[in-house]
KOLKOLLUM-161277 format. One record per residue (C-alpha): x, y, z; residue in three letters. Coordinates in steps of 0.5 Angstrom, whole numbers, plus 500, padded with zeros to 3 digits. Layout:
BEGIN
XYZAla ...
END
This chain:
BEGIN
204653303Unk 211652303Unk 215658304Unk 222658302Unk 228659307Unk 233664303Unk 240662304Unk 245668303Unk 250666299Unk 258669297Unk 256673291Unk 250676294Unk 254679299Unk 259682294Unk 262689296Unk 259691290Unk 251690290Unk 252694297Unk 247701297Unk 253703300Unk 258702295Unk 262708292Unk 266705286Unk 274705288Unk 272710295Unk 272706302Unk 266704305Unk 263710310Unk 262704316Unk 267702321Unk 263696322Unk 259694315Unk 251693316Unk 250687313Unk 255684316Unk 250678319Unk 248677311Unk 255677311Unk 258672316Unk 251667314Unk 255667306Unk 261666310Unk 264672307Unk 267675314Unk 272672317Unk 273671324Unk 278677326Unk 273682322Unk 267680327Unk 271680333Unk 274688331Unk 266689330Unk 264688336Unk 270690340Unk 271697342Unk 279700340Unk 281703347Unk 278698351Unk 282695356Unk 282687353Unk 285689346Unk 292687347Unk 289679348Unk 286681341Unk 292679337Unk 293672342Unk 285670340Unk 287670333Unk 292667331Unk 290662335Unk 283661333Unk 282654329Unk 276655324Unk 271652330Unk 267655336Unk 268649339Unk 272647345Unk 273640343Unk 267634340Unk 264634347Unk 262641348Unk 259640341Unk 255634342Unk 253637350Unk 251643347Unk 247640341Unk 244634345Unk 242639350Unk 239644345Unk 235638341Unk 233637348Unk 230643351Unk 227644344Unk 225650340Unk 220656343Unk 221663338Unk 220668344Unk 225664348Unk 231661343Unk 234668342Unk 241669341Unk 243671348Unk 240665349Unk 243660344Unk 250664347Unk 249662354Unk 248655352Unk 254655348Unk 258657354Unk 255652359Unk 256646356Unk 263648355Unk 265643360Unk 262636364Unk 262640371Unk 259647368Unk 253643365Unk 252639370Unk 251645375Unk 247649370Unk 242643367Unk 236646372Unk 237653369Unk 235652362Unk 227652362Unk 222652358Unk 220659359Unk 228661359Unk 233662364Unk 233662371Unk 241663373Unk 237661380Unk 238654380Unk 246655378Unk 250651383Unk 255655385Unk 259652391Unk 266652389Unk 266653383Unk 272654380Unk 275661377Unk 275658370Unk 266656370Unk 265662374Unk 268667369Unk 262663364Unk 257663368Unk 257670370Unk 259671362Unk 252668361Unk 248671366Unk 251679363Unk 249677355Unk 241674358Unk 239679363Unk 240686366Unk 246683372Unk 253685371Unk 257680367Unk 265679365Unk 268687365Unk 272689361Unk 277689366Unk 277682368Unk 276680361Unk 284684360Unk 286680366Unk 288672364Unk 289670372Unk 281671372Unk 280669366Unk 284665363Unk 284664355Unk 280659353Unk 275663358Unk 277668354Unk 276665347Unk 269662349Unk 267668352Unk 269673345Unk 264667342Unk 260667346Unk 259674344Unk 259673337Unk 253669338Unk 249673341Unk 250678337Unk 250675330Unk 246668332Unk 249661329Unk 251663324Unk 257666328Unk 260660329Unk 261660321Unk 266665321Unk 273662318Unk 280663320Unk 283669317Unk 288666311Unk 295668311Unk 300671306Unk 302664305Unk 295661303Unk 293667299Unk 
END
């Protein structure tokens, strides 16, 4: 039997088909509930998924507006965390119980360089995560906020804090962007890394 794999599409997401539409009023949801729908029919940008998954007052907002601006339209810090990260993935692959979001976000931020891969590698197995084979041995401050960051989305042990999260000398910015991904993702799977980039005025 063939069963066909749905794949959301713009106008199926349109505002208007929603059960929670009222006409010309706004909607009653600070953060919309079918915004994975949403974000797979790549109707959400990458600024209103963050807003969603990051509370007001919390103490790392004012970095908020820094990661925006500068947000390219790609998750990736470059082509080669693209190709560790799918290499790895095509490597270890697919188990249903094991291959959750967490799991997926977790991977996005250890294969974000050579030198974290590398000391993560024997963490990943194939029943899950084992952060008991991390090589931590003078790793630097920039792959240790990562992989603490991975630890606190797969498990019950304290990651990143917000605290932390708001201060750049412990987390510099491109942990911070890798980390707010890597929260995307755990919340709202691959299709996170569909978001798009805000336009501007000028492109409008």
């Amino acid at each position: 039997m063939y069963i066909r794999r749905f794949t959301y599409k713009k106008e199926d997401v349109d505002c208007k088909l929603c059960t929670e539409y009222r006409g010309g009023k706004k909607c009653p949801h600070n953060i919309c509930p079918y915004i994975t729908e949403r974000i797979e029919a790549g109707a959400v940008t990458y600024q209103e998924a963050v807003n969603a998954i990051v509370h007001p007052g919390c103490q790392m907002i004012r970095r908020l507006p820094k990661l925006m601006q500068t947000y390219s339209g790609s998750f990736w810090l470059d082509d080669r965390h693209k190709s560790r990260m799918e290499f790895f993935n095509a490597r270890m692959g697919y188990s249903p119980s094991r291959n959750t979001p967490a799991y997926y976000a977790a991977m996005y931020l250890l294969t974000a360089n050579e030198t974290l891969y590398w000391r993560m590698a024997n963490c990943f197995c194939r029943s899950g995560l084992d952060f008991g084979f991390a090589i931590l041995k003078g790793i630097s401050l920039h792959n240790y906020a990562l992989y603490r960051a991975a630890v606190g989305l797969c498990t019950e042990r304290r990651g990143v804090t917000l605290s932390e999260m708001a201060d750049r000398e412990l987390v510099d910015d491109d942990a911070f962007r890798l980390i707010i991904n890597a929260m995307l993702i755990a919340r709202y799977g691959i299709a996170a890394m569909k978001l798009k980039k805000e336009e501007s005025t000028n492109d409008k």
